[in-house]
N, C-alpha and C positions, 0 to 999 in steps of 0.2 A: 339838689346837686348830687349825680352820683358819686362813688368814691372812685377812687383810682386803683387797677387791678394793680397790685404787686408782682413783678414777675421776679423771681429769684432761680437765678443760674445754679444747675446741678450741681456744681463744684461751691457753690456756696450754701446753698440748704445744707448737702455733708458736712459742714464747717459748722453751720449752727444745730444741727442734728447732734455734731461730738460735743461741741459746747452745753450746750444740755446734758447728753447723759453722763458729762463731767460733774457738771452742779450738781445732779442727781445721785451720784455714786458720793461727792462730798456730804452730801446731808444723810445718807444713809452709812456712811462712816461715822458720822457723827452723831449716830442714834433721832436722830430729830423726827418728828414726825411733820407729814406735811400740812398738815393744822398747825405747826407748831412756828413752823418754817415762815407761813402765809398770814399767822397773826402779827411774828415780831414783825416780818418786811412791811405790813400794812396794804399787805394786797389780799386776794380770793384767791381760793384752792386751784379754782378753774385755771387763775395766771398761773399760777407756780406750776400747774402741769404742762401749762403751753411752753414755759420759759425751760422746764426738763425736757419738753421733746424737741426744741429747736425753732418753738417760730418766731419767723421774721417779724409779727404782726404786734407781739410784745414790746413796750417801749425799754430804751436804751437802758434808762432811770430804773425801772423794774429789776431787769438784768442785774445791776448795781446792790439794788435795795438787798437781792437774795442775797449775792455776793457778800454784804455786810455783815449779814445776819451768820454767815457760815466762815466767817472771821479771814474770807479771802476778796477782800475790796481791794489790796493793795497790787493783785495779779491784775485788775484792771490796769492799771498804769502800764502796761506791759502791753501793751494794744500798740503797734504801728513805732514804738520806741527806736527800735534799730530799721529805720528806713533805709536802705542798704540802694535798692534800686533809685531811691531821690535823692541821696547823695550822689551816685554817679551819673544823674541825671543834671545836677548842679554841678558838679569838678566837670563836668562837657564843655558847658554856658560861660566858664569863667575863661574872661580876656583878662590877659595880661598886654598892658598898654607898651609900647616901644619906649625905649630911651633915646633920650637927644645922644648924639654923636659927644665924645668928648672933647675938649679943646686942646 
């Protein structure tokens, strides 16, 4: 069975492109090297440099794992937090029912 091509839109490879050289700029603030980085996460060198240059093809858990290791797991929780446009997508949808007439 073949795989499935991934196609990932310009405006989001940049997005995982910054995300990466973010994790990257954190581990190199932190003196770590990337052996060091890739032993405690329990991944390969190879990932941790795929997951510093942005690819999509790294799993989520990965991304995490580094995250942990570089004492910024808790910035994940910050992912999609202030929904801003599905709120106002939700306050559209809400009916307010009528009231009976008073007597």
């Amino acid at each position: 069975m073949a795989k499935k091509k991934i196609v990932i839109l310009p405006k989001t490879k940049r997005i995982l492109n910054e995300l990466g050289a973010n994790i990257k700029l954190a581990r190199l603030r932190r003196k770590l090297s990337a052996e060091q980085v890739a032993e405690r996460a329990g991944i390969s060198r190879p990932t941790l440099f795929a997951i510093e240059k942005g690819a999509p093809t790294v799993s989520i858990g990965s991304y995490l794992l580094v995250l942990q290791v570089l004492g910024l797991e808790k910035d994940f929780l910050l992912i999609a937090r202030d929904d801003e446009l599905g709120r106002k997508l939700q306050d559209a949808q809400i009916i307010t029912k009528e009231r009976a007439p008073k007597k």
